[in-house]
Steps between C-alpha positions, in 0.01 A plus 500: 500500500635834401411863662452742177512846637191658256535840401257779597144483329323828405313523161454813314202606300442243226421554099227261334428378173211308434532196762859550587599736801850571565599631856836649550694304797703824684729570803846535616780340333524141606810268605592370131650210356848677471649551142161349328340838607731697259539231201714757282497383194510136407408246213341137541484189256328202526554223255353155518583180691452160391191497751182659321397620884841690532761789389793623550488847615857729539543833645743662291461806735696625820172512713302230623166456274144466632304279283136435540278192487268537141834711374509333097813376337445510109699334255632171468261197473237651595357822748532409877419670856669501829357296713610679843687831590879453443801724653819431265848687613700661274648272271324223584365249260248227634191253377194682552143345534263607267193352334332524111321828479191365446521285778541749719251738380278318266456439149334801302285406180829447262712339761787790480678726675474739197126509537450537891783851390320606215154481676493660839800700537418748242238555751639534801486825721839667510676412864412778825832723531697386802472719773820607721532259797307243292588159525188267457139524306181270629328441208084422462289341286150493466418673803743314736869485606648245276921547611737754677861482304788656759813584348843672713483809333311720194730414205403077547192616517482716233720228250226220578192727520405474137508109480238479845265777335501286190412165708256671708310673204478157319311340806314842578334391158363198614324695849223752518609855400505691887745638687628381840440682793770637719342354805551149373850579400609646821317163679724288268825664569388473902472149459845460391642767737333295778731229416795709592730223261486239735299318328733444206741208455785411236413276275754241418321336214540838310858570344516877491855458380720788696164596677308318728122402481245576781128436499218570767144503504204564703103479469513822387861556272750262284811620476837403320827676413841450513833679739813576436761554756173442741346795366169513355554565094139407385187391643194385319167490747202357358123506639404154556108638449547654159267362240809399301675327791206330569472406088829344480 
């Protein structure tokens, strides 16, 4: 069992777009995963294995890189996603675990990548500006919290904002077309503030690479992210109660 120190939760006034609400996640700078905080820049391959459910992934750069679960590798054999949230150090090279795209996120009506690209991110609502001191957005969808994404500092946020927008307005799609109230936000990040990160654990089954994995979960939040140095680098929480949760 692991003790995850969780950063401060305050959400900002949130902008909404047919059944997707986006609530900025605001506060004091956080303790942050060291260098991984200030990536400079840096370059990353993948190329594949001999395993279809793996790739090797190398960090050319001379900062650790954060890379999250549903993150897509093109190229190759064939298109493939990261299964869970990976921390490679600079100049590492490792097998990743990733699965077939449409696998992971379905099969659209031609079976391609190309279409899913062509379809729904032409219309996709351009990402909220990220605010100083932000590090973290809870997302909803169709009237309810669907996921809080915490991040050590603005410019993570702000590199792997687009890609979350562009999930969450795909499943928004799917819900009824309202906003979500702030008072069920603010109850949803209480419920994982009422935790207080003891309820987290490492997971051992999970090779984060450099990183390492933790999970927790309550009646009321499922989280899972990954450390490095023992610092919190990202942290995906998940309502339990969302339609799409409850779907799956």
């Amino acid at each position: 069992m692991s003790i995850v120190p969780l950063p401060r939760l305050h959400l900002g006034s949130p902008t909404h777009r047919g059944g997707l609400s986006v609530f900025p996640r605001l506060g004091r700078r956080d303790p942050g995963p060291g260098s991984v905080q200030r990536r400079g820049r840096r370059r990353r391959r993948a190329r594949g294995a001999p395993v279809v459910g793996e790739l090797v992934a190398h960090n050319q750069g001379a900062q650790p890189a954060l890379l999250l679960a549903g993150e897509l590798f093109e190229g190759g054999w064939q298109h493939r996603a990261l299964v869970h949230d990976v921390v490679l150090a600079p100049g590492n090279l490792a097998v990743v675990v990733v699965s077939r795209y449409d696998r992971a996120y379905g099969p659209s009506s031609t079976g391609t990548l190309l279409h899913h690209l062509t379809t729904v991110l032409p219309s996709v609502p351009p990402s909220p500006d990220v605010l100083a001191g932000q590090r973290g957005v809870l997302i909803g969808i169709g009237g309810q919290p669907a996921l809080l994404e915490l991040f050590p500092d603005p410019r993570s946020l702000r590199r792997h904002l687009p890609a979350l927008i562009a999930s969450a307005w795909l499943d928004a799609g799917m819900r009824p077309s309202v906003p979500t109230p702030g008072r069920q936000a603010r109850a949803f990040v209480a419920a994982l503030a009422a935790s207080g990160g003891r309820r987290f654990r490492t997971v051992s089954t999970v090779d984060a690479v450099d990183g390492r994995a933790v999970a927790g979960e309550s009646d009321h939040v499922l989280a899972r992210g990954v450390l490095w140095q023992d610092q919190l680098a990202h942290l995906t929480v998940l309502n339990p109660r969302h339609d799409l949760m409850l779907a799956a």
